[in-house]
C-alpha positions as CSV (number, residue, x, y, z in Angstrom):
1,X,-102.8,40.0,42.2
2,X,-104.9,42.8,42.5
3,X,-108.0,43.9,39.4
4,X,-105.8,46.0,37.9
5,X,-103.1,43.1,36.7
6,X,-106.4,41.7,35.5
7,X,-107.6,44.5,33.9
8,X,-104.1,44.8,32.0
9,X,-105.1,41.9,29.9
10,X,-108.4,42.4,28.6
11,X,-108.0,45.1,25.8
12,X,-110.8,47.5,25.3
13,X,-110.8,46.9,21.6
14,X,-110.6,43.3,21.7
15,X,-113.5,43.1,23.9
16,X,-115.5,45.3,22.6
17,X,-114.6,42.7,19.0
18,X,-115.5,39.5,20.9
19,X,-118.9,41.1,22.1
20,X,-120.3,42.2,18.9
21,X,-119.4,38.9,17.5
22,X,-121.1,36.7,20.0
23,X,-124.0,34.5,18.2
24,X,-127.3,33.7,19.2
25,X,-125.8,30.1,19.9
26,X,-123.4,31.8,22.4
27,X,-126.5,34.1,24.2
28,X,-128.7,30.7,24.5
29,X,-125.8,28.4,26.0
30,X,-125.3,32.0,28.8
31,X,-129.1,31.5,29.4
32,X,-129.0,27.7,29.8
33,X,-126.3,28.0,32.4
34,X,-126.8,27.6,36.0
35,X,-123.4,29.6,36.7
36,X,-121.9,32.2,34.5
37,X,-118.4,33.1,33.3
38,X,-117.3,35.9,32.0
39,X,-118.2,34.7,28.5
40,X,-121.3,34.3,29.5
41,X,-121.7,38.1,30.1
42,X,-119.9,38.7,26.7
43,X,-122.8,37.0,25.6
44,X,-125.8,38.5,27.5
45,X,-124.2,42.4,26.7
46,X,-123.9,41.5,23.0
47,X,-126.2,42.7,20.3
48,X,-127.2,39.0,19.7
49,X,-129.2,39.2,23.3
50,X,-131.4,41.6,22.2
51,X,-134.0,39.3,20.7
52,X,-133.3,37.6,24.0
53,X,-134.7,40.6,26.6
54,X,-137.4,39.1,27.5
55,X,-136.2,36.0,28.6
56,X,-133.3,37.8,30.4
57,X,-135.9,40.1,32.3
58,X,-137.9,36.9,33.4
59,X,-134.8,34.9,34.5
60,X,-133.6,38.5,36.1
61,X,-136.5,38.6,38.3
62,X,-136.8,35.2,39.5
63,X,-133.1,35.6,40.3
64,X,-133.7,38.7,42.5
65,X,-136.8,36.8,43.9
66,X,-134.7,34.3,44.9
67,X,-132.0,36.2,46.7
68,X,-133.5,39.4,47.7
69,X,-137.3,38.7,47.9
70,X,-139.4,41.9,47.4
71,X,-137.8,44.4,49.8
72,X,-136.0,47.6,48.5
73,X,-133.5,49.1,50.5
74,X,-133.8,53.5,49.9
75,X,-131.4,55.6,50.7
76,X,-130.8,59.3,50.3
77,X,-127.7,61.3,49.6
78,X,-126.6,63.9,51.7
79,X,-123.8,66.5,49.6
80,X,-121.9,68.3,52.5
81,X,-119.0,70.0,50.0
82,X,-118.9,70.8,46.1
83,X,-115.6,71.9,46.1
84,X,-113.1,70.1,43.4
85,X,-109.8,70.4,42.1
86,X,-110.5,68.2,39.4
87,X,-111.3,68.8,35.7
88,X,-113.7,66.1,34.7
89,X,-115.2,67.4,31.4
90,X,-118.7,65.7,32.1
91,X,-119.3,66.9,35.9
92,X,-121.1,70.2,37.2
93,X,-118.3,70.2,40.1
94,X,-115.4,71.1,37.4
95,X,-112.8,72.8,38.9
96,X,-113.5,75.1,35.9
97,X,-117.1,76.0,36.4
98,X,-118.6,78.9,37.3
99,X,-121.0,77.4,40.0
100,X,-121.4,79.0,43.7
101,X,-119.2,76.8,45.8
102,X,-119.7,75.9,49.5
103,X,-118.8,73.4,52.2
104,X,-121.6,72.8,55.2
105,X,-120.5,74.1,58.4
106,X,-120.5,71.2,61.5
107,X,-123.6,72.7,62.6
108,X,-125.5,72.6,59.3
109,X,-124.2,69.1,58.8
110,X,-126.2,68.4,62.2
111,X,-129.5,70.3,60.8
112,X,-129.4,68.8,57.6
113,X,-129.1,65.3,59.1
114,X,-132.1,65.8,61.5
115,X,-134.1,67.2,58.5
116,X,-133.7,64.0,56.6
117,X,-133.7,61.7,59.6
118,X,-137.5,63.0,59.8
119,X,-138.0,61.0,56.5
120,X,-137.4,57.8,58.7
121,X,-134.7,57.0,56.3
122,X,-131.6,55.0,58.3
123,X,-129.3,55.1,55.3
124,X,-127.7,57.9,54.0
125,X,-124.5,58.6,51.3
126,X,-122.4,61.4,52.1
127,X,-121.1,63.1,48.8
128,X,-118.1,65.8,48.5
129,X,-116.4,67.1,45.5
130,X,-112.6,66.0,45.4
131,X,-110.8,68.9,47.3
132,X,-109.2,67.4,49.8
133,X,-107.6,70.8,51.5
134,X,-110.9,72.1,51.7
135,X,-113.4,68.9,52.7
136,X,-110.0,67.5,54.7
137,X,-110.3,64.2,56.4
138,X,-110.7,65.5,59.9
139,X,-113.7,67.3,58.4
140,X,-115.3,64.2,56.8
141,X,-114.6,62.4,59.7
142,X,-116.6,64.6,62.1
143,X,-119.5,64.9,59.9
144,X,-119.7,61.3,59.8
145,X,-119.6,61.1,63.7
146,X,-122.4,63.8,62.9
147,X,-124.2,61.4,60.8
148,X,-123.9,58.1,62.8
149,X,-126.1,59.6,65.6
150,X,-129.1,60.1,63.1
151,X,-128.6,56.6,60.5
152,X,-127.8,53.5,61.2
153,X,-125.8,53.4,58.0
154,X,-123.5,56.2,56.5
155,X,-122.1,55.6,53.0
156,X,-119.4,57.9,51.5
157,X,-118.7,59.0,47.9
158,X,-115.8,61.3,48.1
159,X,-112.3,61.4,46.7
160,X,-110.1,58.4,47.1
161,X,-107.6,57.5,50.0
162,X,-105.0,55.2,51.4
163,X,-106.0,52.3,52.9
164,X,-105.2,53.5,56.4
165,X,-107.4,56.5,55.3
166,X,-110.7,54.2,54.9
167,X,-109.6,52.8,58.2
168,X,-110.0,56.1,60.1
169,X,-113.5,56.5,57.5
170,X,-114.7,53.1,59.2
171,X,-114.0,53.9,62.6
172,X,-115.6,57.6,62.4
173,X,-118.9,55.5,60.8
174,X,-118.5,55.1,57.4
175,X,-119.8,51.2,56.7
176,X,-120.3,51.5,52.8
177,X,-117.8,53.2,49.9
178,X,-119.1,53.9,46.7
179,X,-116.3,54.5,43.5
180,X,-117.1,54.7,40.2
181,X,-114.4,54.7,37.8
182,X,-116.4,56.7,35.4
183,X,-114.6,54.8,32.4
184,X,-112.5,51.4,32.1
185,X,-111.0,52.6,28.9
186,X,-107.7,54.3,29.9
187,X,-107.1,56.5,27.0
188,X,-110.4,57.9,27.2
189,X,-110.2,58.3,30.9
190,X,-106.9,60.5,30.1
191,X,-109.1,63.1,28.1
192,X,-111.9,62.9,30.5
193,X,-109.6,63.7,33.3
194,X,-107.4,66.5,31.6
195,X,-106.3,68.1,35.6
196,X,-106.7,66.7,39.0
197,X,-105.3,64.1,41.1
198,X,-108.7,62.0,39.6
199,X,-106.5,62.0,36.7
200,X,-104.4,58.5,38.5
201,X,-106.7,55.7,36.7
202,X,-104.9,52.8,38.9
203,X,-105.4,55.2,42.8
204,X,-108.9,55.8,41.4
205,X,-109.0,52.1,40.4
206,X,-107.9,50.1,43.3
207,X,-109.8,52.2,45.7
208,X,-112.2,49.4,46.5
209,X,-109.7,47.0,47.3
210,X,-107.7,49.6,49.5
211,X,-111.1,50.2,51.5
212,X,-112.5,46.1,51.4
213,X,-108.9,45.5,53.3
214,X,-110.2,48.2,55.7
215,X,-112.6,46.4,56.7
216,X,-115.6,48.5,54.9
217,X,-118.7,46.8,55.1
218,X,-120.2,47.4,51.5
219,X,-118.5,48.3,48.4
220,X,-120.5,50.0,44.9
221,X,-118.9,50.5,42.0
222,X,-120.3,51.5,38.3
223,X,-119.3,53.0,35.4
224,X,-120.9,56.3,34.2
225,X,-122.7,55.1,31.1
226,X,-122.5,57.5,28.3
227,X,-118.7,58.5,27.9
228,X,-117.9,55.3,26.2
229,X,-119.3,52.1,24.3
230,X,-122.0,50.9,27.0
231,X,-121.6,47.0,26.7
232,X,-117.8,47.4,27.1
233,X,-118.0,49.6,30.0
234,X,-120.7,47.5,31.1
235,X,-118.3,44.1,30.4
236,X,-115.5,46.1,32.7
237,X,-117.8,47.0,35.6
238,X,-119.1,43.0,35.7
239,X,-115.6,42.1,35.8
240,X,-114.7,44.6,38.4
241,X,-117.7,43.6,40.7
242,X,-117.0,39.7,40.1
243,X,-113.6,40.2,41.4
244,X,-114.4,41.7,44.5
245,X,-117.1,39.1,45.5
246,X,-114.4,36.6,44.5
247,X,-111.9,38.5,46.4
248,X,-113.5,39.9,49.7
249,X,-116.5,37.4,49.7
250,X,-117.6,39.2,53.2
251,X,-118.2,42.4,51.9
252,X,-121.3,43.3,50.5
253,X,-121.1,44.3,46.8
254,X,-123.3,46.4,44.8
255,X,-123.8,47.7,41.2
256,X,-124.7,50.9,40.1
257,X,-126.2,52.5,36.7
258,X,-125.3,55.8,36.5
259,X,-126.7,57.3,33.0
260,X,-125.2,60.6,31.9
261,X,-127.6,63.5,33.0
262,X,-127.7,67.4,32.1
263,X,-125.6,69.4,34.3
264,X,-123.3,72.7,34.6
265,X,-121.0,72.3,31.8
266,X,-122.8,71.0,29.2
267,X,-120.9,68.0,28.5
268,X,-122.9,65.7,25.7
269,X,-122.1,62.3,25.7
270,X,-120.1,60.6,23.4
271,X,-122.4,57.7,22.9
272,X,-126.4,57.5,23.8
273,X,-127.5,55.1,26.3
274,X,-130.8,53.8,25.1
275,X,-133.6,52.9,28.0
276,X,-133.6,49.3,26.5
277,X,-129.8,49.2,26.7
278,X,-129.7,49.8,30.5
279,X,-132.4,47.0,31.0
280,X,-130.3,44.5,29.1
281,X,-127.2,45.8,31.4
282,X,-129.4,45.4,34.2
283,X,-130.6,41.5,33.2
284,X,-127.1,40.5,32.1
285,X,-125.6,41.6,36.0
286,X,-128.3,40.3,37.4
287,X,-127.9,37.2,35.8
288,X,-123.9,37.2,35.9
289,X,-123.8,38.1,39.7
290,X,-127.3,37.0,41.2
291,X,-126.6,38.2,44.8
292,X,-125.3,41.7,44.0
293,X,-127.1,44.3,44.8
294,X,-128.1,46.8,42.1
295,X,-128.9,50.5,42.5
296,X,-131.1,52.7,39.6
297,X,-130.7,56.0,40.9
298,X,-132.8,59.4,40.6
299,X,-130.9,60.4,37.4
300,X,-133.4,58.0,35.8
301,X,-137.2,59.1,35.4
302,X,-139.6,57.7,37.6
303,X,-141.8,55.9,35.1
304,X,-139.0,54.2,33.9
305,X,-137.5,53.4,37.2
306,X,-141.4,51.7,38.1
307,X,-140.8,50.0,34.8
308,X,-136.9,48.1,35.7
309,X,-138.2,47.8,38.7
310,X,-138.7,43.6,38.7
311,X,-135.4,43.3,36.4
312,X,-132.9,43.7,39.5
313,X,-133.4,46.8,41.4
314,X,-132.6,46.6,45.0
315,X,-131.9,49.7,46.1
316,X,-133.2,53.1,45.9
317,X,-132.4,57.1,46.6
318,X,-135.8,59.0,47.2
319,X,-135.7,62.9,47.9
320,X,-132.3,63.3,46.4
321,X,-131.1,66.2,45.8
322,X,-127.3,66.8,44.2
323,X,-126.3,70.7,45.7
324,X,-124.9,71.2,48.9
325,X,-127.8,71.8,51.4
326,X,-130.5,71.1,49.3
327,X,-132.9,69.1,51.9
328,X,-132.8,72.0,54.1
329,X,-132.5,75.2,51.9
330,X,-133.4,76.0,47.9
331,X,-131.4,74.0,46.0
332,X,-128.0,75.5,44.4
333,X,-125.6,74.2,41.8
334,X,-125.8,70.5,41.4
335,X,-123.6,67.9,40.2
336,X,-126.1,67.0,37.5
337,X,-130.0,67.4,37.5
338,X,-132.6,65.3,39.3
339,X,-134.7,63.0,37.1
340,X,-137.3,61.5,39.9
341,X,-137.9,63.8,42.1
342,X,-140.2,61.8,44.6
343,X,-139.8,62.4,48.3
344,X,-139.5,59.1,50.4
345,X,-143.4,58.8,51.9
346,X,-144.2,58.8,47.4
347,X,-141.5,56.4,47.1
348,X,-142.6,54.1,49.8
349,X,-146.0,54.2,49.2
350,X,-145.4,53.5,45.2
351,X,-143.3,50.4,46.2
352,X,-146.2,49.0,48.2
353,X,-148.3,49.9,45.3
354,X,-146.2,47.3,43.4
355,X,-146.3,45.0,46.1
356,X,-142.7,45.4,47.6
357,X,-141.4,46.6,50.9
358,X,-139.6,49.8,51.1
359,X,-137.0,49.1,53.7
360,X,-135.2,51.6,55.4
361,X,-133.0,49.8,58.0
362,X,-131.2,46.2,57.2
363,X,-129.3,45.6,59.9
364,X,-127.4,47.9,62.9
365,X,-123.8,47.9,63.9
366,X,-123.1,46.3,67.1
């Protein structure tokens, strides 16, 4: 049985129900346990755990003590292509937009990997928009032979395959896949998808499982929080994540926030994300799944990312940039805009500042 038959059961409505009617009873007994269910979670999304943040955020951190210590892992992206055939309503790389499109050429690929190598950075995410006739598989595969020569770990974020796809991803270099389903509510994700092959909710879904079975080494999954009721999304992704660990317990999972940002469009989000409701998403996976990792991206500002820091945070991106090119030429058309625009050398020096150690390699392939 795969997430998806699980995901058939829980009904957005329902859950949505059950987690506005949790009681400060229920968000006590979640913080008393030593191992959480998903009722606990239920509990620590709910409004009743707002009175509780402060407890959550100092259970949060001596949970991330405990399992990750003080190191942060950073990480840049590298966007290669921006060319989609898909019709998301809340993404700068709508097939509809009016932006300048482009895919790097092998040799810029190369140029644009030494420039960033330079940062002493060892991880990297490779980003494309979802046109798979244009950025083909071949061409993904060589830039990721590209890219293994200057990191020791390559990451992709592109449009979803087959399973025997990621297998030909892994063996080009690709260790780490990163999915997010954008939303966990079907019908919305129907509107939000009104053209495109992005429009298959279950292909999009399943993704993670299709690449864990080949054999990728780490797997990061969010929803984007903004196009529907946080703590359900939030409820969804928790579910999601705790299924893989439970599933593929030797792949190495991680969480991500994503918070709607401005971009080419002008989508505006259906519901506002509150700085104090991604810290009590934050605690509650923390909490739920103590030895995921959890990435806070540059969509978020940098005093607030210095702020969430302690909460959960182990991982990074410094000196991102979301257009094609970007580290080595003047930014373009992005998918959304920049909040933190640090460079790494800021970013590592403002983590020892704290008193944590930027880390930019955790382990090598063999």
């Amino acid at each position: 049985m795969g997430f998806f038959d699980l995901w058939k059961t829980l009904d957005p409505d329902e859950t949505l129900a059950k987690i506005e009617a949790v009681t400060a009873a229920d968000v006590r007994g979640a913080l008393a346990a030593r191992r959480r269910t998903p009722d606990h979670l239920m509990a620590l999304l709910s409004p009743a755990a707002v009175p509780f943040l402060e407890e959550m955020a100092q259970k949060a951190h001596e949970e991330t003590l405990r399992h990750f210590g003080r190191q942060i892992l950073l990480f840049t992206p590298i966007y290669i292509s921006n060319h989609c055939i898909n019709q998301c309503v809340y993404c700068g790389f709508n097939a509809k937009n009016h932006i300048h499109r482009r895919q790097l050429t092998l040799d810029e690929v190369e140029f644009e990997a030494a420039t960033i190598a330079k940062t002493g950075l060892k991880h990297i995410l490779l980003l494309t928009g979802e046109a798979p006739g244009v950025a083909t598989m071949e061409y993904i595969e060589e830039s990721l032979a590209i890219l293994s020569r200057h990191f020791t770990s390559v990451g992709i974020e592109i449009y979803p395959v087959d399973e025997d796809g990621y297998t030909r991803f892994v063996k080009a270099g690709a260790d780490s896949l990163t999915v997010y389903q954008e939303t966990y509510n079907k019908d919305l994700y129907k509107t939000l998808h009104p053209a495109g092959p992005k429009r298959n909710f279950r292909f999009r879904l399943e993704s993670l499982e299709r690449a864990a079975q080949a054999k990728m080494r780490g797997i990061n999954l969010g929803g984007l929080l903004g196009l529907d009721h946080w703590r359900r999304e939030a409820f969804f992704t928790g579910m999601h994540a705790g299924w893989m660990m439970d599933t593929f317990p030797e792949v190495e999972l991680g969480i991500s926030l994503p918070r709607m940002r401005p971009h080419a469009g002008g989508y505006e989000p259906a519901h506002v994300v509150t700085d104090a409701d991604i810290v009590q998403g934050m605690t509650a996976f923390r909490l739920f799944l103590p030895r995921a990792g959890i990435t806070l991206s540059t969509r978020e500002s940098a005093a607030f990312r210095d702020h969430v820091l302690p909460l959960g945070v182990t991982r990074l991106s410094a000196g991102s940039c979301t257009s094609v090119g970007s580290h080595t030429e003047e930014e373009g058309s992005g998918q959304f805009d920049i909040s933190d625009e640090r460079d790494v050398v800021e970013m590592a020096t403002n983590l020892k500042t704290r008193g944590y150690q930027p880390v930019y390699q955790d382990w090598r392939m063999a």
